[in-house]
Each structure stands twice: as structure tokens, then as C-alpha cells.
LOKEZA-438718 format. One record per residue (C-alpha): residue in one letter; residue number from 0; x, z, y. Coordinates in pm, 1 decimal, padded with zeros to 6 digits. Each point is the difference from the previous one (the first is absolute). Example, Ala and Ser with C-alpha at 12.3 -4.5 7.8 and 13.67 -1.06 7.14 Angstrom:
LOKEZA-438718
REC   residu   num         xx         zz         yy
REC        A     0    01230.0    00780.0   -00450.0
REC        S     1    00137.0   -00066.0    00344.0
end
This chain:
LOKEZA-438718
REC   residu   num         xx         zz         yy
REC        X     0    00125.8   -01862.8   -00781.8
REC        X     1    00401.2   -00070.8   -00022.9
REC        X     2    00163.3   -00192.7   -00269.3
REC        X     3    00338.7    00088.6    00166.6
REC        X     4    00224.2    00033.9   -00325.9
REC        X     5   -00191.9   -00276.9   -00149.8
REC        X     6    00041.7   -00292.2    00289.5
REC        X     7    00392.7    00167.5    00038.2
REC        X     8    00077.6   -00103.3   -00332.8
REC        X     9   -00254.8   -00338.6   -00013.4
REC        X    10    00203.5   -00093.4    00366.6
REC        X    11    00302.9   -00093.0   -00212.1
REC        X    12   -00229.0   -00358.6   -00088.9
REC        X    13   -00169.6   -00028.3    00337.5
REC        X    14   -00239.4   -00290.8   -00117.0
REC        X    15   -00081.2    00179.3   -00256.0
REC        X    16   -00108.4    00300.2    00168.2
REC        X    17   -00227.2   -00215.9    00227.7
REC        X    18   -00189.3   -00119.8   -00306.1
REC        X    19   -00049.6    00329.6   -00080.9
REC        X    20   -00094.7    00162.4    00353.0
REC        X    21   -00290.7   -00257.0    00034.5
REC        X    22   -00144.9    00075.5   -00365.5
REC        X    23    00048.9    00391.3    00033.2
REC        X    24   -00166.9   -00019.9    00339.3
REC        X    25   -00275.0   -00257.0   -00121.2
REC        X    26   -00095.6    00207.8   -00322.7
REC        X    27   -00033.8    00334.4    00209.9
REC        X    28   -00140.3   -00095.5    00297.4
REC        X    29   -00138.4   -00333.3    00034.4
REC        X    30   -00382.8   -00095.5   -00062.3
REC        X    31   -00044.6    00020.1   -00375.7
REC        X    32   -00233.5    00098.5   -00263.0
REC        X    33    00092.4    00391.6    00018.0
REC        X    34   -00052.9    00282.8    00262.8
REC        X    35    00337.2    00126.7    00146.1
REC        X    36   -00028.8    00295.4   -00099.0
REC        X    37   -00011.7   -00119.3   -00354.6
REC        X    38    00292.8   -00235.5   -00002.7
REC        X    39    00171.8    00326.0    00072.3
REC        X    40   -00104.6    00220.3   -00260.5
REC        X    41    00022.3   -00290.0   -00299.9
REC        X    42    00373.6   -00054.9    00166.2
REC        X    43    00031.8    00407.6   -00047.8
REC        X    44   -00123.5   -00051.9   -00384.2
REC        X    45    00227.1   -00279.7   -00103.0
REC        X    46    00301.0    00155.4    00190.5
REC        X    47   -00048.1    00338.5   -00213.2
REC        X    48    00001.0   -00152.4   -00308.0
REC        X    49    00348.1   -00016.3    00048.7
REC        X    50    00062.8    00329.0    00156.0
REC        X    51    00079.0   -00193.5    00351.5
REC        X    52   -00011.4    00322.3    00263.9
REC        X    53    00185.2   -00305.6    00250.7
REC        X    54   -00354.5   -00213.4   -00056.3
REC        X    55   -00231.6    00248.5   -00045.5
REC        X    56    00118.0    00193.5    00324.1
REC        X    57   -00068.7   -00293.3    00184.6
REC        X    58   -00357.4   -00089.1   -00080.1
REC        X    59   -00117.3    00362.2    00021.1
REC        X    60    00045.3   -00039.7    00324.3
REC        X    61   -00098.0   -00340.6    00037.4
REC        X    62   -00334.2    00049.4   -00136.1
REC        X    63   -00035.3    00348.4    00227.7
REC        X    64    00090.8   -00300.8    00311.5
REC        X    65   -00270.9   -00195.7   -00170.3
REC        X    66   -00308.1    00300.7    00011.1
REC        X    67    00018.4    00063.5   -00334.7
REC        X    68   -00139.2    00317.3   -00134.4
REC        X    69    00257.0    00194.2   -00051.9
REC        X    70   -00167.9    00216.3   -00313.9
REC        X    71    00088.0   -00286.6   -00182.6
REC        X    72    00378.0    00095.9   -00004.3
REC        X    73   -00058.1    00264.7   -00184.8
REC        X    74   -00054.6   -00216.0   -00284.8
REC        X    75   -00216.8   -00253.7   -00178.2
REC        X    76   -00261.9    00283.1   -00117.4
REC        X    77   -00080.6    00002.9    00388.4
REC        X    78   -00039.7   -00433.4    00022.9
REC        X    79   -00276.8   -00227.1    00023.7
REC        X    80   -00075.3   -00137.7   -00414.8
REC        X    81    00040.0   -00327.9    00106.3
REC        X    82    00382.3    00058.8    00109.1
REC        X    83    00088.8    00265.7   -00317.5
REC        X    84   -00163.1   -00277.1   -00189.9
REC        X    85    00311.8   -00220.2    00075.4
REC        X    86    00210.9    00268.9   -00230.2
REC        X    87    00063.2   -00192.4   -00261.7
REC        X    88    00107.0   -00296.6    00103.8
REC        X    89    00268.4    00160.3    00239.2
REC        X    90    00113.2    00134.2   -00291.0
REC        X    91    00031.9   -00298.3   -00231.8
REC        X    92    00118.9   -00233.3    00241.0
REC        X    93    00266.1    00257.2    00106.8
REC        X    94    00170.0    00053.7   -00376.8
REC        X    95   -00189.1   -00255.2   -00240.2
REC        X    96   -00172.6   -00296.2    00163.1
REC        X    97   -00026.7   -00170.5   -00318.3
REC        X    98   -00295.6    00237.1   -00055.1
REC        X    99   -00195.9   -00106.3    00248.1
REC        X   100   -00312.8   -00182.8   -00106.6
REC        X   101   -00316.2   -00181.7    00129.0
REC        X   102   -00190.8    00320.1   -00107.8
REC        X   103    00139.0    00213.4    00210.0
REC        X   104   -00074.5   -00227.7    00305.0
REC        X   105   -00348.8   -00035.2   -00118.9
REC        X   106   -00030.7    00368.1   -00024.6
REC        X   107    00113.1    00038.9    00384.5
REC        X   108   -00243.5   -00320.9    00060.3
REC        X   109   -00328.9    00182.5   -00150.6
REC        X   110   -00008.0    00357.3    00067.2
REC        X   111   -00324.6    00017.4    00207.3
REC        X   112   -00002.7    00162.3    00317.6
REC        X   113    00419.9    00069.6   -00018.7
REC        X   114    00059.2   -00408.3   -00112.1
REC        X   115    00291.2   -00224.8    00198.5
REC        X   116   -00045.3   -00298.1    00130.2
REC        X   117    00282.1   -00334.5   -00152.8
REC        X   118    00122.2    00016.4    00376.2
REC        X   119    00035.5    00372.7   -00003.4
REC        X   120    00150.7   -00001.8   -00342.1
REC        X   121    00245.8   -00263.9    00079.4
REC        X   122    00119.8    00203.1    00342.0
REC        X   123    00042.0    00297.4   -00222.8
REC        X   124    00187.1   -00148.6   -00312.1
REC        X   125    00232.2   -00170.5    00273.3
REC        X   126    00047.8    00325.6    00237.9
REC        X   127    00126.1    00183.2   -00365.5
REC        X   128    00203.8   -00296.5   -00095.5
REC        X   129    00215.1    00028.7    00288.8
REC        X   130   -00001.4    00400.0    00052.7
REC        X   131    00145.3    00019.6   -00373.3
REC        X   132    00262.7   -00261.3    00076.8
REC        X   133    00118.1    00116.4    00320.5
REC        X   134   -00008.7    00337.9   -00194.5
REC        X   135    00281.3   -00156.1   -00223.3
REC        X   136    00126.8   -00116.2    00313.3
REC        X   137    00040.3    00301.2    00191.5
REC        X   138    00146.5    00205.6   -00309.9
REC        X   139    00251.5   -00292.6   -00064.3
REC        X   140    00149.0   -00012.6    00322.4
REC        X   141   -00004.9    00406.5    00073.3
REC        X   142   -00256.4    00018.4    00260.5
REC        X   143   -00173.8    00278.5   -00208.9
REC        X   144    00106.4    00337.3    00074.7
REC        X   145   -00163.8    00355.5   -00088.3
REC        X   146   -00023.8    00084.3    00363.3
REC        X   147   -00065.0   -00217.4    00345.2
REC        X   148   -00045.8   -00367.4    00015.9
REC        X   149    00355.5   -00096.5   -00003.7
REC        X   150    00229.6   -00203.7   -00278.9
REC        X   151    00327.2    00106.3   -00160.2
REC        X   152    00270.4    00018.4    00290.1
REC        X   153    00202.2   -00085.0   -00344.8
REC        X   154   -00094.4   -00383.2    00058.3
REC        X   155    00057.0   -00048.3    00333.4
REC        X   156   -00271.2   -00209.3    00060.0
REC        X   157   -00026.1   -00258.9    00334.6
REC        X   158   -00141.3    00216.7    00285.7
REC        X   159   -00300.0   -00193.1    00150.1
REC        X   160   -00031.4    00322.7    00245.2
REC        X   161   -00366.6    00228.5    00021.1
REC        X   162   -00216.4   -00230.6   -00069.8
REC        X   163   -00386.0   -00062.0   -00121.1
REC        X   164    00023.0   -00236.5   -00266.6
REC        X   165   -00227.3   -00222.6    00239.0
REC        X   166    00270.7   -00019.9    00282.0
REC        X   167    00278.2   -00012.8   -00268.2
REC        X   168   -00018.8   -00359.4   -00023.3
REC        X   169    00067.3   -00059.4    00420.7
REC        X   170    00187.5   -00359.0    00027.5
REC        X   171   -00104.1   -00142.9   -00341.8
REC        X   172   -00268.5   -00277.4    00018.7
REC        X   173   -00354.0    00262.7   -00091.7
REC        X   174    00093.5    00288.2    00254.6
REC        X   175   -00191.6   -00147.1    00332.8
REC        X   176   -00299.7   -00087.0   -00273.4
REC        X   177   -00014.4    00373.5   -00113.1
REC        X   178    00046.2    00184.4    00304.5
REC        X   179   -00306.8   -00249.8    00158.5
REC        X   180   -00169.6    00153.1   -00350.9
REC        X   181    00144.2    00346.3    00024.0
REC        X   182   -00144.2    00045.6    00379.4
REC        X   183   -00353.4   -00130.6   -00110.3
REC        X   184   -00039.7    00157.0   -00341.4
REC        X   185    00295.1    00217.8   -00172.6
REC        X   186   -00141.6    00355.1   -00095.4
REC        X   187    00355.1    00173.5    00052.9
REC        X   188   -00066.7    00098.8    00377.0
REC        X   189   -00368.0    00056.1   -00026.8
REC        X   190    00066.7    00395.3   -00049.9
REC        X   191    00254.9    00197.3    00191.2
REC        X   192    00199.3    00252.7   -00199.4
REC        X   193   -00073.7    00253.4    00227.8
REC        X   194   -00366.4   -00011.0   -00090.1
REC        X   195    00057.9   -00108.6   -00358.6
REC        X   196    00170.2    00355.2    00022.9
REC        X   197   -00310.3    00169.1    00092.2
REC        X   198   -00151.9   -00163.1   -00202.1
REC        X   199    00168.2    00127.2   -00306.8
REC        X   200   -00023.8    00337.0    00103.4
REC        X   201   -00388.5   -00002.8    00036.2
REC        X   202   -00024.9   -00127.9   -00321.9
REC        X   203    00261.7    00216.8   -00171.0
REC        X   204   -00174.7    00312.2    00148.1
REC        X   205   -00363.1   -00084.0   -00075.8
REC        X   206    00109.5   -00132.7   -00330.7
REC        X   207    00158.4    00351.7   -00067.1
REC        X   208   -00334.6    00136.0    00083.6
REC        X   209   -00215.4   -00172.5   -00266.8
REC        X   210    00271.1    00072.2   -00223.8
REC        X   211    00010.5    00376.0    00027.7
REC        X   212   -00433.6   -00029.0   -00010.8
REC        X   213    00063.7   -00147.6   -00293.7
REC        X   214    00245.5    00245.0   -00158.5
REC        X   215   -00217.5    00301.8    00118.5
REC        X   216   -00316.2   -00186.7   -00209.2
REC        X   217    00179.6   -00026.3   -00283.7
REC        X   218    00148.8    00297.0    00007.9
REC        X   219   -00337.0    00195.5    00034.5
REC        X   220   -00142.1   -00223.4   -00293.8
REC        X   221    00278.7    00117.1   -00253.8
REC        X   222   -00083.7    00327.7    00134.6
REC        X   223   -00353.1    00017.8   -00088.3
REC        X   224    00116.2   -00124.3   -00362.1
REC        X   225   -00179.2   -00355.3   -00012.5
REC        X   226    00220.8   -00160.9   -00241.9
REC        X   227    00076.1   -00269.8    00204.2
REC        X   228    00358.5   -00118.2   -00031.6
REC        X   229    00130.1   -00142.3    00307.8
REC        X   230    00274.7   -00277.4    00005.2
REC        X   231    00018.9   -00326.6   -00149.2
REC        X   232   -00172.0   -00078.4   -00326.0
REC        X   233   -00109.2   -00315.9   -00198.4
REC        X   234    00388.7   -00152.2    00088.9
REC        X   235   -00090.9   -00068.2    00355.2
REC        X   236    00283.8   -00081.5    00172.0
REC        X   237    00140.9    00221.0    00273.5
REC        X   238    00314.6    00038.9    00232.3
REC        X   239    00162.1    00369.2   -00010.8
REC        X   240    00178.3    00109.3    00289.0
REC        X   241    00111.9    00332.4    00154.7
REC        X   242   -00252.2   -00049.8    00261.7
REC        X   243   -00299.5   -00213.6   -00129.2
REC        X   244   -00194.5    00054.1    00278.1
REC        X   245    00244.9   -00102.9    00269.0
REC        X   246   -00036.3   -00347.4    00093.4
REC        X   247    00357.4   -00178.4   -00150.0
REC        X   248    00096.9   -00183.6    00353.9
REC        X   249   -00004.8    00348.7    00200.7
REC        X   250    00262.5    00233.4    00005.8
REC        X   251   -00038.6    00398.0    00112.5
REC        X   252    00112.4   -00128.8    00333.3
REC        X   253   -00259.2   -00281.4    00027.7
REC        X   254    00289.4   -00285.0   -00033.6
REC        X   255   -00109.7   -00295.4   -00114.7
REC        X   256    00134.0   -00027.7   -00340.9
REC        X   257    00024.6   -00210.3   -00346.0
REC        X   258   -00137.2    00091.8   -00306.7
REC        X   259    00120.9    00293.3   -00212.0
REC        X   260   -00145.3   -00080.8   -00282.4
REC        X   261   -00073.9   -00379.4   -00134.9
REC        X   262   -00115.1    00069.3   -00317.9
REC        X   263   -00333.6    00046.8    00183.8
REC        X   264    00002.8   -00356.3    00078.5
REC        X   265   -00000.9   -00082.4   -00369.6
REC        X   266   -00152.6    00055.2   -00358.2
REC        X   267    00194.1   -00063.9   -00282.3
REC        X   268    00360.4    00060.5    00113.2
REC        X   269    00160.4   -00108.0   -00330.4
REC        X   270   -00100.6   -00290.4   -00024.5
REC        X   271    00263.6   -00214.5    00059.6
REC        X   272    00187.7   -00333.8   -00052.8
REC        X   273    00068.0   -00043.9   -00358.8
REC        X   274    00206.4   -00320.7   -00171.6
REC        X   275   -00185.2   -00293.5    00010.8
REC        X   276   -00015.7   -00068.6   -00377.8
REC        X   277   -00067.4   -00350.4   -00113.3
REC        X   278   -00119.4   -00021.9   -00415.3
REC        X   279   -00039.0   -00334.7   -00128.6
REC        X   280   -00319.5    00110.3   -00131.6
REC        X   281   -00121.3    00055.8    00341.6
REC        X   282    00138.5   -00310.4    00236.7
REC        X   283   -00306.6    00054.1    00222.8
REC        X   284    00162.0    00265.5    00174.0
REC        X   285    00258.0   -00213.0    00141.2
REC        X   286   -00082.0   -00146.1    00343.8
REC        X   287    00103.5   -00340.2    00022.0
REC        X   288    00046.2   -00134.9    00336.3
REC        X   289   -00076.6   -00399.3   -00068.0
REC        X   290   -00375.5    00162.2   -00103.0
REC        X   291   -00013.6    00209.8    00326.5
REC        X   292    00231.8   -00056.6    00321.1
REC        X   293    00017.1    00188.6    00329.6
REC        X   294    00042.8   -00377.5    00155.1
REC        X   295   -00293.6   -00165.1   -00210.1
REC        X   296   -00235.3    00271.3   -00056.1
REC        X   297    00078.3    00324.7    00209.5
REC        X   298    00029.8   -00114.7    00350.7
REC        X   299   -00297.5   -00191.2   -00000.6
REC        X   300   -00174.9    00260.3   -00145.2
REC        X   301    00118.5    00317.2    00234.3
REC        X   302    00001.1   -00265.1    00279.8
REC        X   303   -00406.4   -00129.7   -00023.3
REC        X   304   -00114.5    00464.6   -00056.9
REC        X   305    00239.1    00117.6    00262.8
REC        X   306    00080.6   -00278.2    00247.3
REC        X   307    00323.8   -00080.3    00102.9
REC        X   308    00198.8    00267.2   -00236.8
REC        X   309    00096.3   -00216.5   -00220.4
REC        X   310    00192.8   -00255.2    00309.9
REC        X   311    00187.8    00342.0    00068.5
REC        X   312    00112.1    00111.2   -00342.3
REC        X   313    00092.1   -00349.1   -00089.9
REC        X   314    00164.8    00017.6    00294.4
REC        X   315    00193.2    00330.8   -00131.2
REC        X   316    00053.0   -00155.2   -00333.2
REC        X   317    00187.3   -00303.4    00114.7
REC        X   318    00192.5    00177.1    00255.3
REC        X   319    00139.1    00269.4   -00236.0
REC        X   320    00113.5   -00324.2   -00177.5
REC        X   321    00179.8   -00220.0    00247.4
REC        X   322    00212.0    00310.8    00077.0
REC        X   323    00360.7   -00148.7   -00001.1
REC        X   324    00196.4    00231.1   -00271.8
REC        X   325    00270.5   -00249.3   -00068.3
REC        X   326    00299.0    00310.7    00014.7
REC        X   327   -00201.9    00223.1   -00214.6
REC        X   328   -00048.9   -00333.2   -00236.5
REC        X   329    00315.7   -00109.7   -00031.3
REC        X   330    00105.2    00381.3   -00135.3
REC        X   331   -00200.5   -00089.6   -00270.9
REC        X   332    00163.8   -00340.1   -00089.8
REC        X   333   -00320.5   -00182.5    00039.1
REC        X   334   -00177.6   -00192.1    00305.3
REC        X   335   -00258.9    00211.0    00282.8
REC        X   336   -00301.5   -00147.8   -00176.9
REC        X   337    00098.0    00108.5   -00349.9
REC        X   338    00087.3    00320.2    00056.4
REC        X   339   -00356.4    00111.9    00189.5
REC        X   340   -00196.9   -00148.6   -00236.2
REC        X   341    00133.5    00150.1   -00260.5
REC        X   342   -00058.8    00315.4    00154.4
REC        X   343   -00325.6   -00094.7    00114.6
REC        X   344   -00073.0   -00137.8   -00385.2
REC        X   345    00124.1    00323.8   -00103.9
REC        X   346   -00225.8    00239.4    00167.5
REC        X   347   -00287.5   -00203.9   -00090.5
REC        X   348    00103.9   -00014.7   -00355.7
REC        X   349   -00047.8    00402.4   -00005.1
REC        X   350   -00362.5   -00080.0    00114.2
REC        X   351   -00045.7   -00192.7   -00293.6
REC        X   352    00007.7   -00307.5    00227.4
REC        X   353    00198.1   -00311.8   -00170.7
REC        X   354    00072.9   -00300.2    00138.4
REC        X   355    00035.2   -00276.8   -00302.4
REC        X   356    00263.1   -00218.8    00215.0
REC        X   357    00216.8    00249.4   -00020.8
REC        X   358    00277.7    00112.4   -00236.8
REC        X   359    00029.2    00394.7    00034.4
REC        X   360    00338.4    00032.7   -00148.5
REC        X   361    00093.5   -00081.2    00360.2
REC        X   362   -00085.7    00307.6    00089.0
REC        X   363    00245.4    00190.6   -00211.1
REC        X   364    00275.4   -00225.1    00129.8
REC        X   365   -00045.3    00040.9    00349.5
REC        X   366   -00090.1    00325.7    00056.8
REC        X   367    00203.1    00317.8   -00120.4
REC        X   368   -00134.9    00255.0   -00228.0
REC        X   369    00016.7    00267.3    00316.3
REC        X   370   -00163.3   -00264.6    00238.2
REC        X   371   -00254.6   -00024.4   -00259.4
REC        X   372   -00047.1    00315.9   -00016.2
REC        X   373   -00071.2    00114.0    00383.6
REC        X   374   -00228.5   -00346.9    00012.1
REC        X   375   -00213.6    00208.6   -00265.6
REC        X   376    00001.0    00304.2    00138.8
REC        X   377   -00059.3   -00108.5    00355.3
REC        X   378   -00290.1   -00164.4   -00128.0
REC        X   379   -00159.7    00153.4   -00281.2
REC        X   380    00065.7    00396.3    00090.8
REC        X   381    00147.8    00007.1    00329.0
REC        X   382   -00044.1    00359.0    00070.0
REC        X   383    00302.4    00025.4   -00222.6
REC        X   384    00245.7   -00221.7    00176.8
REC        X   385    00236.1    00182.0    00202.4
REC        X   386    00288.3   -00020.6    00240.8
REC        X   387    00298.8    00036.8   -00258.1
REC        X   388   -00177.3   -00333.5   -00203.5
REC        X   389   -00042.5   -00121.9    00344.4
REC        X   390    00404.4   -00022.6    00017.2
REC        X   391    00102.7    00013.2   -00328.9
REC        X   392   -00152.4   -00331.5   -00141.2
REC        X   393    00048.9   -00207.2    00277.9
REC        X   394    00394.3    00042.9    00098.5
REC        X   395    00024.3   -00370.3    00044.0
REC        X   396   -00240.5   -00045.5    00256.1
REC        X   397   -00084.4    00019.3    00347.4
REC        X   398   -00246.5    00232.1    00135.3
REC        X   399   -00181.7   -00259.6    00121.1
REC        X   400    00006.1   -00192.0   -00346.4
REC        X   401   -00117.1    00350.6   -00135.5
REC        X   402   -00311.4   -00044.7    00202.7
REC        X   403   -00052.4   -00353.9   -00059.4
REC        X   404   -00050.4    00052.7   -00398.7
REC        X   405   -00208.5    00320.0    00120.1
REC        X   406   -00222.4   -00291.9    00178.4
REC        X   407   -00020.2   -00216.9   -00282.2
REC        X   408   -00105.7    00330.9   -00227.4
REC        X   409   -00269.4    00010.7    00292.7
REC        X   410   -00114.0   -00309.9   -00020.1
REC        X   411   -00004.2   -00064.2   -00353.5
REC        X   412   -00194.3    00325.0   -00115.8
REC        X   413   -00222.0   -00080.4    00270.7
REC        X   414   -00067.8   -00349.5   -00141.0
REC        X   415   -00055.0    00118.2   -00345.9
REC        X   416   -00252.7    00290.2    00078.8
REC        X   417   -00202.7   -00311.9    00222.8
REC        X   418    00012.5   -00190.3   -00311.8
REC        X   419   -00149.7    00210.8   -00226.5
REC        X   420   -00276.5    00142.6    00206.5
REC        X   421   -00100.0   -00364.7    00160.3
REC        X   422    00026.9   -00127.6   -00385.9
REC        X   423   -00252.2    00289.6   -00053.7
REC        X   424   -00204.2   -00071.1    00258.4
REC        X   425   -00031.1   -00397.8   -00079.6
REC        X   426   -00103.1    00096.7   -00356.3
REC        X   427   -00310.7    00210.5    00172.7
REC        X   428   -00097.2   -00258.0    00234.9
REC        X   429    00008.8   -00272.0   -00292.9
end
């Protein structure tokens, strides 16, 4: 359950990374609307949208900590309907979540026996809000590699030492407060890895067993010329790997291991972020903040169906602002204030989100074409970013300015995926 690479590169704003520790710890494993278990496997889904191994990694065994079943890692053919029912709104509110509309929280609302609750909802559209941001997050700032848990030695980030991201906040103002809550409730040390071990290795070798039943049946049945085609018809989807019937967390060794294969975690891999295109025949698809506000309408709203959230990611919000930035500012030519909200304004803006008191040819006078163009990619596709953009764009600043406008590309796509799903959500309940 370590956000080492994460809380390394976060430790550079120290306030900042307090905010965050309390919210991270709070969504996981505070009381809430949703099981454990399940925080973990919708944080596994919105990480893999992006391709995050770093993320994904990390909840796999979270949710193994938690009791979760671990069948379900081999994909969402093996989940509860209620939780693959959440599908497509991780997936709009990870590339498009201008798409998002009261029908498809209705549809989550009324399905019978497999229905969510608002409160359940709410935890859920909030838990995939922030694993998609801190997905930009952890690709912006290198923290993503192919193997291990470990970022980019390239960026030299701050070394906050082995840490669990709970204890990673020691001498800032929340760490007695979460080690009092880590004692009485975190799920981290509820499983030792020793047994977790054994665990995997039961598993893996009766789950070999029903496999090769299973391959003996069918081979028998082709035998005896039934007709019956085996495999995957009518478009279902399915995840192909070497080894389908090895769990994806256990290697031949029984190591506890990440995912070799997201795209099991997913349907519809294309789909991605496309240009947010505004027509003039079609102003409706602009959202226009002075109609719906995180301050006037969100808060309250996330606040009153999943108390106290809303405190802690205004809390996130604000801080990310007040971060002083006056050096990286005044490279710019313009004061601290300008210069974030235009990057703030900027990121929203590729949301579809507009604010009318603002005049966006600011934007193309403070920031550079190449800024511009990692602040897109960090936030719309971050799988792509890589190291080279990393140091390329950004000659002028400091590595901790770097992460600073990786915060504020946190914070703001966070924001704008809240506002579109609450907005959705108020339209139901109206």
C-alpha cells in the first residue's frame, strides 16, 4: 500500500501533500458508502484506463489486504454486475466527461437487484475522479515505470525515505491523526505477506485445476463432433493472455505481483479523449461555470451524499492554489495568480469548461506552445508523456516548479470530472 514515488515527488510542496494524504487515506479507508474491497478494484479500473501499471500495482494488492476475492483480478468478466456496471462512466469521465449525462446515472440508479445507492454513486464517481488525476499525476512527474514501484532516477526527486504513504506525512499537522486512524482501522497490515503468499499459491494451483477440467471437457466435446464452437462469441468482451488461467498478481514463484495485462480491467480500449469541439449550433455542450460551480453547487452536493469529502477536497483545491510560484511566475512576465489560472483555465477549457470572466487569449500569451503542449498531454493522454518531454519543455524551470504545474494538472482535471458527474447527478435528483 506505498505511494513512495508519488509522496517523493508531492514532498517538494509539503502542505500540499498533507491535503492530499488525508483525502487519499479518507477515500480508501475511512467509513464510507463502499466496501474496501471495492474502493480498490474501482481505483484498479480508473487507473487502467490510462495504462497506469504504478496505480494499478498498488491496489491489486490493496484490495488482496482488504479480502477481496481475488478471481476478480482476472478481469471484469469474473466481477459482481453491480461493479462492471460502473464501465462506462470510468470510461467517459476518464477521456470525455462532457458525455456524461443524467441517463447514465439513472441507469446505475434503477437496475433492480445490481442498483447503487446516491451515497454509493457519489463515493464511486469521486474515488475515479481522483485515480484518473493522480494517473496524470504520476505519468507527469515519472513515477510510472514498466517494472517495480519506483520513479525515473532521471528527476531526482526529494527522498522522503521507505515509507507507507500513511507515515509519509510524520511532522506535518495530519500525521498523529492518521496513525491514531491507521492503528484502529487501515487495511494495509491486516494480511501478512507471508500468508498473502500462500495464499496466492493455493489459489494459483486450484485455479490451474479447474482450468485443465475445463480444457479436458472441451476437448472431449470437439471430439465427439458436437458443433459447439468454444471461445468468445456475440462480441463479449475478453482479456487474452499467455496464461488465461493464471491468476494476473501471481508469478511462477508465488511473488506477489502487478498485473500483466490491464486490458482486462477495461472494455472499449479506444475510446479515448477526443477535442472538445464547440459548434455554434450546439452551445449546450459548453459547461458554463456561473450555471454550475464546484463552490456553489458541487461541494454541497458531494458534501450532504458522502459526508465530510467535500471539507477535504475543498481543502485540496484551495491548497493546490495558495502554492507560492512567484519564481516560476515571474519567468513568464506576469504575476503568481495569473499565471496558475491561466493554466488552471486552460485545462478546463479542454473539458469544455468556460469561465465567461475570462479572456482566453491570456492563455496563448502566457504559456508557450511546448508548455501547452505537455499540459495536454499530461492531462488528456498521459500514457504518452515521457521523460525526454519531461526535460525538454520545461528547461526554464525548477524541478520543483515542474511538479507544481503537475499539481495544478491534478487538481484541475480532478475538478472538471466532479463537475460534470455532480452536474449529472443534480439533473437526476431534480
Amino acid at each position: 500500500g506505498r505511494l513512495e514515488a508519488v509522496t517523493q515527488q508531492m514532498g517538494y510542496h509539503p502542505q500540499y501533500l498533507d491535503s492530499f494524504l488525508k483525502t487519499q487515506h479518507y477515500l480508501m479507508h475511512m467509513d464510507g458508502p463502499l466496501p474496501f474491497d471495492c474502493r480498490h478494484y474501482i481505483a484498479i479500473m480508473a487507473a487502467a484506463r490510462h495504462q497506469c501499471r504504478y496505480l494499478v500495482n498498488l491496489h491489486v494488492l490493496q484490495f488482496l489486504r482488504a479480502g477481496g476475492d481475488p478471481q476478480w483480478l482476472r478481469g471484469l468478466e469474473f466481477i459482481p454486475p453491480k461493479l462492471r456496471n460502473l464501465n462506462e462512466i470510468n470510461k467517459i469521465l476518464a477521456h470525455r466527461p462532457w458525455l456524461i449525462t443524467k441517463e447514465h446515472i439513472e441507469k446505475l440508479l434503477k437496475i433492480s437487484e445490481w442498483s447503487w445507492s446516491l451515497a454509493e454513486l457519489v463515493h464511486a464517481v469521486v474515488l475515479l475522479a481522483h485515480c484518473h488525476a493522480l494517473a496524470s499525476f504520476v505519468f507527469g512527474c515519472g513515477c510510472e515505470q514498466d517494472e517495480g514501484l519506483g520513479g525515473r532516477g532521471s528527476l531526482k526527486p526529494l527522498s522522503l525515505g521507505n515509507q507507507c504513504f500513511c507515515e509519509a506525512t510524520a511532522g506535518n499537522s495530519c500525521s498523529q491523526e492518521l496513525l491514531r486512524i491507521n492503528r484502529k482501522r487501515s487495511l494495509d497490515s491486516c494480511m501478512e505477506l507471508d500468508s498473502l503468499r500462500e495464499r496466492m499459491q493455493r489459489i494459483h494451483v486450484e485455479t490451474e485445476g479447474r482450468d485443465e477440467m475445463r480444457l479436458l471437457q472441451q476437448d472431449r466435446e470437439e471430439g465427439e463432433g458436437q458443433g459447439a464452437e468454444v471461445g468468445v462469441q456475440g462480441g463479449t468482451e475478453h482479456c487474452s493472455v499467455p496464461s488465461a488461467g493464471l491468476p494476473p498478481f501471481a508469478d511462477t514463484d508465488g511473488e506477489v505481483t502487478g498485473a500483466t495485462n490491464l486490458a482486462c480491467y477495461m472494455q472499449d480500449p479506444d475510446f479515448g479523449y477526443q477535442d472538445f469541439a464547440r459548434r455554434d449550433e450546439d452551445q449546450t455542450q459548453v459547461f458554463r461555470v456561473q450555471d454550475y460551480s464546484w463552490e456553489d453547487h458541487g461541494f454541497s452536493l458531494v458534501n450532504r451524499l458522502y459526508s465530510d469529502i467535500g471539507h477535504l477536497l475543498d481543502e485540496k483545491f484551495r491548497m493546490v492554489d495558495g502554492l507560492q510560484s512567484s519564481a516560476m511566475a515571474k519567468r513568464q512576465g506576469c504575476e503568481p495568480s495569473v499565471f496558475k489560472r491561466g493554466i488552471w483555465n486552460y485545462i478546463h477549457c479542454m473539458f469544455g469548461i468556460r469561465y465567461d470572466d475570462y479572456d482566453y487569449a491570456e492563455v496563448n500569451q502566457l504559456l508557450e506552445r511546448m508548455l501547452k503542449v505537455y499540459i495536454k498531454t499530461v492531462t488528456c493522454y498521459p500514457e504518452k508523456t515521457n521523460s525526454e518531454m519531461f526535460d525538454r519543455f520545461w528547461k526554464q524551470f525548477k524541478h520543483s516548479e515542474k511538479v507544481h504545474v503537475n499539481l495544478l494538472i491534478l487538481e484541475a482535471r480532478m475538478q472538471a470530472e466532479l463537475l460534470y458527474a455532480l452536474q449529472a447527478i443534480t439533473q437526476y435528483m431534480i
